[in-house]
C-alpha positions in Angstrom: 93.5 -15.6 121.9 91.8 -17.9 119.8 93.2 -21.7 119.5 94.5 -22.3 116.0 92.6 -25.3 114.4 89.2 -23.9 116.0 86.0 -23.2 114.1 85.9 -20.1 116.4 89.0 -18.9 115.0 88.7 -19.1 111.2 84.3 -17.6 112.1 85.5 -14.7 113.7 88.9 -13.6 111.9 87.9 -14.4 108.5 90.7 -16.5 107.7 90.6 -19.4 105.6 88.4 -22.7 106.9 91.3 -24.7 105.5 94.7 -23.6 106.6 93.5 -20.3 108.6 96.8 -18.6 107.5 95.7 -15.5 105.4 92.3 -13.8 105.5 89.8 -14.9 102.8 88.6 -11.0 101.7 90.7 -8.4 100.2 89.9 -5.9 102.8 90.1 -7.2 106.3 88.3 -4.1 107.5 84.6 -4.8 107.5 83.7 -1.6 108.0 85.3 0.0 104.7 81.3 -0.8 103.1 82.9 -1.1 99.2 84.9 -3.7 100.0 82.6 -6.1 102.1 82.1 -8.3 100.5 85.0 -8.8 98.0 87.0 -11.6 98.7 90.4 -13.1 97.2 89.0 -16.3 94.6 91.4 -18.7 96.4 93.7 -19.0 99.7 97.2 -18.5 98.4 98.8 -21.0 100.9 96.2 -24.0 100.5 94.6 -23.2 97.4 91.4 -23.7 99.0 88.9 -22.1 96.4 86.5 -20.0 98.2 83.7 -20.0 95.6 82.9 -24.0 96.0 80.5 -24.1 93.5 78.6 -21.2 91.5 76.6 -19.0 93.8 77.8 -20.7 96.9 77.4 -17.8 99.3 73.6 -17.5 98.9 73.5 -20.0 101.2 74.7 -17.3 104.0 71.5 -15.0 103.9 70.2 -18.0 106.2 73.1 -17.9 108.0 72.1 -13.8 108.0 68.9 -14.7 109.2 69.6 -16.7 112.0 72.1 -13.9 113.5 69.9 -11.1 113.0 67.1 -12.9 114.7 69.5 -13.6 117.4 71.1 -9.7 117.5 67.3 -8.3 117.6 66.2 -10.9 120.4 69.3 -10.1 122.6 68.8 -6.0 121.7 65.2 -6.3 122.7 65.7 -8.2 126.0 68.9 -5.8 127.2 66.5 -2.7 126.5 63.0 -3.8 127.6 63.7 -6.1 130.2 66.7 -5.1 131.5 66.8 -1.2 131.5 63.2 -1.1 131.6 62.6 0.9 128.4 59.2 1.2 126.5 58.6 -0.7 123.9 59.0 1.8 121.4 62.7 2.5 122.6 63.3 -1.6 122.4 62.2 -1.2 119.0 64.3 1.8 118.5 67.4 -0.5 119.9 66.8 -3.5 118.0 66.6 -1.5 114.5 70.0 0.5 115.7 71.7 -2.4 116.6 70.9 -4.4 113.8 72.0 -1.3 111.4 75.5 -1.2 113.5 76.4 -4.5 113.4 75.4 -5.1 109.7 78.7 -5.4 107.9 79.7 -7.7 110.8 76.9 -9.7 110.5 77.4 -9.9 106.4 81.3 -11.2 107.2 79.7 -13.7 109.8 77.5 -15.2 108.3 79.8 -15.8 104.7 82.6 -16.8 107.7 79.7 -19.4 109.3 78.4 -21.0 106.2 81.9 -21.7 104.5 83.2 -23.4 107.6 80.0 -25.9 107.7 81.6 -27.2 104.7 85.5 -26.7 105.2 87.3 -28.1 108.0 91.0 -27.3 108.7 93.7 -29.0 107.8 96.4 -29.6 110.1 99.0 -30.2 107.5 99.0 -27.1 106.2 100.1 -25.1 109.4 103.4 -22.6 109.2 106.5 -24.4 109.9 
């Protein structure tokens, strides 16, 4: 399990930078597509708002960028030069993998880019 306090934690549950006591979207599913990316306006232990400033989460499609690049690198070399595939089949596994691990990706990378901003906050842990 992932330590409390951690980057880590709050990147990969989705829980808020701050206090990482409730989850920062409505729908903690990621995979229920209409609800993606909605997300609750403020953390209703901290009252961290989520929105920082107008339009904050454009910032992620770089954050998008980086992990896709990353996802079709690591597709690419398990495929070609580890199973030995043709190209054309390394191609096929980076696009599939990159279409599978999209709304994962999307949560990521909003998850990554508010907790280069937010740290947590030790004094708002659950007594």
């Amino acid at each position: 399990m992932l330590k409390k306090g951690s980057k880590l934690n709050s990147i990969l549950t989705g829980t808020c930078p701050k206090c990482q006591n409730e989850s920062m979207y409505l729908d903690k599913n990621p995979l229920h597509l209409n609800n993606i990316l909605k997300m609750h306006e403020k953390c209703s232990h901290c009252g961290l708002k989520y929105q920082i400033e107008p339009s904050f989460f454009y910032g992620a499609m770089y954050v998008s960028y980086g992990l896709n690049v990353a996802i079709g690198i690591a597709a690419f070399i398990t495929s070609y030069l580890i199973f030995h595939s043709s190209l054309k089949i390394a191609f096929i596994a980076i696009i599939a993998s990159l279409i599978l691990l999209f709304p994962f990706v999307l949560r990521w990378s909003r998850n990554i880019y508010i907790n280069m901003f937010v740290s947590y906050d030790p004094k708002f842990d659950k007594k």
